[in-house]
Every structure is written in structure tokens, then in C-alpha cells.
C-alpha positions as CSV (number, residue, x, y, z in Angstrom):
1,X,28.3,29.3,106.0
2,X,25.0,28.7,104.0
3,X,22.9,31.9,103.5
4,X,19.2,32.4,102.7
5,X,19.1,34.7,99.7
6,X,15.6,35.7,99.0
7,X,14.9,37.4,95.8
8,X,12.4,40.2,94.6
9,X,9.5,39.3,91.6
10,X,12.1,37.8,88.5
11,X,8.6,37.7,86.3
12,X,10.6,36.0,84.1
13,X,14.0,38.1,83.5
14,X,15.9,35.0,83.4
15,X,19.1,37.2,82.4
16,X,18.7,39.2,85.3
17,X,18.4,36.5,87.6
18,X,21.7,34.4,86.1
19,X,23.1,38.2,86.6
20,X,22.4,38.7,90.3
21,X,23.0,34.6,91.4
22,X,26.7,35.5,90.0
23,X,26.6,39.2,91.8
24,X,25.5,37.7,95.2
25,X,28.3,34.7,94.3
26,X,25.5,32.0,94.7
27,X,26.8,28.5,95.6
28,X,24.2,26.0,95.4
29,X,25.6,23.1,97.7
30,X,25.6,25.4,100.3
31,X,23.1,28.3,99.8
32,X,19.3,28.4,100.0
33,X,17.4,30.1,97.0
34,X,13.7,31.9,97.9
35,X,12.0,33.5,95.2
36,X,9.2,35.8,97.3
37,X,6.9,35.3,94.6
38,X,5.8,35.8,90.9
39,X,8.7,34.2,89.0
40,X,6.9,33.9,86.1
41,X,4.8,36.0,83.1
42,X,5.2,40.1,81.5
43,X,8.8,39.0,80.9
44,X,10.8,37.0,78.5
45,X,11.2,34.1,79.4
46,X,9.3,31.8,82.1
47,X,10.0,28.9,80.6
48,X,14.0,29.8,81.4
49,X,13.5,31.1,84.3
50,X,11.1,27.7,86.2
51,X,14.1,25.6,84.1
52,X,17.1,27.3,86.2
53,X,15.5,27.7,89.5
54,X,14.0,24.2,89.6
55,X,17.7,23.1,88.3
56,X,18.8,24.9,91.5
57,X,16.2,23.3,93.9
58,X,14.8,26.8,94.8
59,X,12.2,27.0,97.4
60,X,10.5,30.4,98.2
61,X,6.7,30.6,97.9
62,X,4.1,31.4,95.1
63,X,2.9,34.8,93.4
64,X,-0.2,35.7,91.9
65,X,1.3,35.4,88.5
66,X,2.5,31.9,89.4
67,X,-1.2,31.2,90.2
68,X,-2.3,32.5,86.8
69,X,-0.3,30.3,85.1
70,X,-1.4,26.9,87.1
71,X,-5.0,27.8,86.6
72,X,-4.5,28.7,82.9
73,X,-2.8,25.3,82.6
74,X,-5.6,23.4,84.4
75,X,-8.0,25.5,82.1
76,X,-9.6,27.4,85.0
77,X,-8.4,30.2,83.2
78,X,-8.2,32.3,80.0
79,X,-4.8,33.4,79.0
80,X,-4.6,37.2,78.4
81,X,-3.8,39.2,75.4
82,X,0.1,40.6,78.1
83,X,0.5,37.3,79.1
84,X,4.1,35.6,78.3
85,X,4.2,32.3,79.3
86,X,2.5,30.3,76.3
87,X,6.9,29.1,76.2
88,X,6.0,27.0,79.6
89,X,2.5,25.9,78.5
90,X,4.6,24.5,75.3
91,X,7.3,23.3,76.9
92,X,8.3,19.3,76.9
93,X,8.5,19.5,80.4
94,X,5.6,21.6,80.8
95,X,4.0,19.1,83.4
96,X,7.5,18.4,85.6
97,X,7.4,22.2,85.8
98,X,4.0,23.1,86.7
99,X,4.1,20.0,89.4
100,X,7.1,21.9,90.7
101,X,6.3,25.4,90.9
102,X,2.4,24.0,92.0
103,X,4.4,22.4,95.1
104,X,5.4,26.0,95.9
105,X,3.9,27.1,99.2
106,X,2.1,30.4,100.0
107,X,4.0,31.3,102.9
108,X,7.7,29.6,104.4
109,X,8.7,30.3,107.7
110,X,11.9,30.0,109.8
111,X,12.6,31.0,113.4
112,X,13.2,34.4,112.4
113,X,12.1,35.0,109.1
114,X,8.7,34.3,106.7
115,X,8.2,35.5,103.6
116,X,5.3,36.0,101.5
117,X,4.1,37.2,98.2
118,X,2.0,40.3,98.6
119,X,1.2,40.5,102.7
120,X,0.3,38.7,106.0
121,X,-3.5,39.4,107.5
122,X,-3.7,41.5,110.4
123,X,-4.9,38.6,112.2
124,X,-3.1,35.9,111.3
125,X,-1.1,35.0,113.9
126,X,0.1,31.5,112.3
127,X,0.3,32.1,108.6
128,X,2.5,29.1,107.4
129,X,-0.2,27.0,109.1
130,X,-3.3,28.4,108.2
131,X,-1.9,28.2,104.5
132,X,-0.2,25.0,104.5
133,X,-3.8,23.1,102.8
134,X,-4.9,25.5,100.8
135,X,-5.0,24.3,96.9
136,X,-3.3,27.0,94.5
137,X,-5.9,25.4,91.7
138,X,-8.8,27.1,94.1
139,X,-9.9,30.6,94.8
140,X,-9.9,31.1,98.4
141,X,-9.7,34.6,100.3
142,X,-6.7,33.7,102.6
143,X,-5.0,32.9,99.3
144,X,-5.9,36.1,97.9
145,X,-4.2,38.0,100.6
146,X,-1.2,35.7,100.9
147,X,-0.6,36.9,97.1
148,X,-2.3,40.1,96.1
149,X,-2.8,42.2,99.5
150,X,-1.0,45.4,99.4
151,X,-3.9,47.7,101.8
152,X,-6.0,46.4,103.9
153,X,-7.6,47.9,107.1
154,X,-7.1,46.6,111.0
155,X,-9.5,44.0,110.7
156,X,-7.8,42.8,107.3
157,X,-10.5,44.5,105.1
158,X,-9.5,45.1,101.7
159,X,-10.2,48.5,99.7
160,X,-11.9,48.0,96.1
161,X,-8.4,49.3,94.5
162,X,-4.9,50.2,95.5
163,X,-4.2,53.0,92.9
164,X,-4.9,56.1,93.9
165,X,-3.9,55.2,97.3
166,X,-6.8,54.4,99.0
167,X,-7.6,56.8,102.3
168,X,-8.2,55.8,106.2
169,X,-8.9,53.0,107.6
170,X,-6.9,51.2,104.8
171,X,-2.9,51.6,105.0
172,X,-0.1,49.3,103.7
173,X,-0.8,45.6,105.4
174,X,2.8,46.4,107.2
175,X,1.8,48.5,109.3
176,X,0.1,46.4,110.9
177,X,3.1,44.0,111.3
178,X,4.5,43.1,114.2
179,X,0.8,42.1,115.0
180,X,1.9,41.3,118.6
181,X,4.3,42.1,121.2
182,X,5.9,38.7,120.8
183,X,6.3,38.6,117.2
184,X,9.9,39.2,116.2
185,X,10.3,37.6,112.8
186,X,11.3,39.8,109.8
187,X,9.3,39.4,106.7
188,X,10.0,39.3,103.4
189,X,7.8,40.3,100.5
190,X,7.7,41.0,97.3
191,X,4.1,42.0,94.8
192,X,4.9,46.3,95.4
193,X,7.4,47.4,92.7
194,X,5.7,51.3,93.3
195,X,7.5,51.4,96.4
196,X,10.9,50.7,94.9
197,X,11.5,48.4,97.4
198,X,11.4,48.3,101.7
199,X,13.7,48.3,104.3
200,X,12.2,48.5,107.7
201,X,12.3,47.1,111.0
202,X,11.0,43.2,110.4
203,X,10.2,44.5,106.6
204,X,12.3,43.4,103.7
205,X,10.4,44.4,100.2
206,X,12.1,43.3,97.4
207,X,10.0,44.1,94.4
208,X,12.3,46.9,92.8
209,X,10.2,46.5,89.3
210,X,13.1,44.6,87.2
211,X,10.2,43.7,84.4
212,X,9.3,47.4,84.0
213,X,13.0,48.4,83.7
214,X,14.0,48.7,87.3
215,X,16.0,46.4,89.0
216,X,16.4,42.6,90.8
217,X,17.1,42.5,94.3
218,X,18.3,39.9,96.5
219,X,18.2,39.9,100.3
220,X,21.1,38.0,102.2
221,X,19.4,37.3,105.4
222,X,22.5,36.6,107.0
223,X,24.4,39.6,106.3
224,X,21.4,42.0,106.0
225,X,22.4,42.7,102.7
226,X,20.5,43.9,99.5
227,X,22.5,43.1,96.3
228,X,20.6,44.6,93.1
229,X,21.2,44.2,89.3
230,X,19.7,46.8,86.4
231,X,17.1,45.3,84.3
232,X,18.6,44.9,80.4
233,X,15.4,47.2,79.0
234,X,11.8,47.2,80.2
235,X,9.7,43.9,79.3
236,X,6.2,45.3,79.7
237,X,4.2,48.8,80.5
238,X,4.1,49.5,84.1
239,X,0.5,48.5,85.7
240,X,0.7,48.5,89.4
């Protein structure tokens, strides 16, 4: 039977990942591969880590540290000082690469699932639509929220920072989710390593932090089943 195994923030732990594709006994004629997000940078090796999963024909949908690196590429950017994926901007294939992970969406939906990077608005009641144009190159405030939201308010408003934890109206943008009666799609997310990880009703989190020392998770969506491998050391300080 071919499974959908989603998998938390790999930032570039390309161990980890080889590690957990052999724990969750991936099979790539048969099963589907969705990074939710932020496969690259603070780790040790991007350049490894696009190489394998465009080898495996992942899909799964972009991060904002995936959207650093296409805008540093296209010079829209300045690299910064913790940034660790001058390997890919190096690499040979450095243009196959970037076209791949560029063709990335924000959001992918199924029947019963979507995931995301960071959040889905309040509002949105069609993300994988809304989305589908946008251009990773350019800023744009749907974006943003697609792959940075963590708080927001009922009406989709943002606080100015997410550490302290901001207070009322803002609270995590699942809570807000199911945004209608109708909706019954589970979502899966990654962007939040501080909360170690989610397992709700319609809420799959799978950032467990594997770049500051935690962990790599992968969802099966068929079997509802969370398969995690420790992190080798920490890559980078923790910054939320």
C-alpha cells in the first residue's frame, strides 16, 4: 500500500533524514515523501540534503528558510553571518536544485490532509488555491503566513513577536482550525520546534527541533503514526 510520510523541518541534517527514511522503511516506488517545510540552512549540509530528496522525487511544500535561500540566490538577499548553505549556492548543480526546490508549493492538499509550513489564515477557506500563483522570489503577506505564522488573532492579525508568548486576542493559528463546521482535513505543519511537536484532532506538528539537538519526526498518514530519530549533536543555538 503507498503511504504519505510527511516529515518535520530536516534544516539540513541530511544524516538524520537517511536515518529516519530507513526507520519508517521508505520505499520509493511506492511511497510519497512531504517535507512540511524548511529543508534547508542552520544545519550541515543543504546541499546533501536538496541532492537526496530531489533523487527521491519528494514533494511537500516550502519553509521560510527555503525562501531565504531562493532570494539569496536571485540576490534579493544578503546571506547572514548563521547561514549554512553557501554548499548549495556552490554546488554544480546549484541551478537544477534551486529550480526544483523553487517548484515547491506553499501549501499541498489532499481529500483529507494539507500541509503547510508555519500555519493556515483564519480565513482562508481555500489555501492551496489562494497560493497556487504566488511567486516564492516575491514578498507577499499570504506568503508570510503560509511560512512564518505561528500567533495570529481571529481575523488573522499577527502580533509584533512570538517570544514571550504574546497575550489575548493572539493564540496559536490552530486554534482557530477547523475554521468551519465542514472542514475535516488534518493538517500538517511544521516551523514550531518550542512546542516539541503536536498531536491533536486535525493537527499534526512535526517540528521536534532535530537542528538544535532534538529529534526528526515523520508522520505516516496512513497508519497515524509518528516515527522519530535523535539528532547526532546540536547544529546551531536555539532561536525560536
Amino acid at each position: 500500500m503507498s503511504r504519505r510520510i510527511f516529515v518535520g523541518d530536516i534544516q539540513g541534517c541530511r544524516e538524520e533524514l537517511e536515518r529516519l527514511l530507513e526507520a519508517v522503511d521508505f520505499d520509493p516506488a511506492a511511497d510519497e515523501l512531504h517535507p512540511v517545510g524548511d529543508l534547508v540552512n542552520r544545519g550541515p549540509d543543504s546541499l546533501g540534503t536538496l541532492r537526496l530528496l530531489r533523487e527521491l522525487d519528494a514533494g511537500g511544500v516550502l519553509g521560510n528558510h527555503d525562501l531565504h535561500l531562493l532570494r539569496t540566490a536571485s540576490g534579493l538577499r544578503q546571506a547572514r553571518p548563521t547561514d549554512t548553505f553557501a554548499d548549495v549556492l556552490a554546488a554544480d548543480e546549484r541551478e537544477a536544485l534551486l529550480a526544483w526546490l523553487g517548484g515547491l508549493p506553499f501549501v499541498r492538499a489532499w481529500d483529507d490532509l494539507l500541509a503547510v509550513h508555519a500555519g493556515l489564515h483564519p480565513l482562508w477557506r481555500a489555501p492551496q488555491r489562494l497560493l497556487s500563483d504566488r511567486d516564492p522570489l516575491s514578498p507577499d503577506p499570504d506568503v508570510d503566513f503560509a511560512t512564518r505564522a505561528r500567533y495570529c488573532a481571529p481575523d488573522g492579525t499577527r502580533p509584533a513577536g512570538d517570544w514571550p508568548e504574546p497575550t489575548a486576542p493572539f493564540r496559536p493559528w490552530f486554534a482557530f482550525w477547523p475554521p468551519h463546521e465542514g472542514e475535516t482535513r488534518t493538517v500538517a505543519f511544521g516551523h514550531w520546534a518550542r512546542l516539541g511537536g503536536v498531536h491533536r484532532p486535525l493537527l499534526r506538528g512535526l517540528d521536534t527541533g532535530c537542528v538544535w539537538g532534538g529529534s526528526l519526526t515523520a508522520w505516516i498518514a496512513e497508519e497515524d503514526r509518528l516515527i522519530s530519530v535523535r539528532a547526532a549533536r546540536a547544529y546551531a543555538e536555539f532561536a525560536d
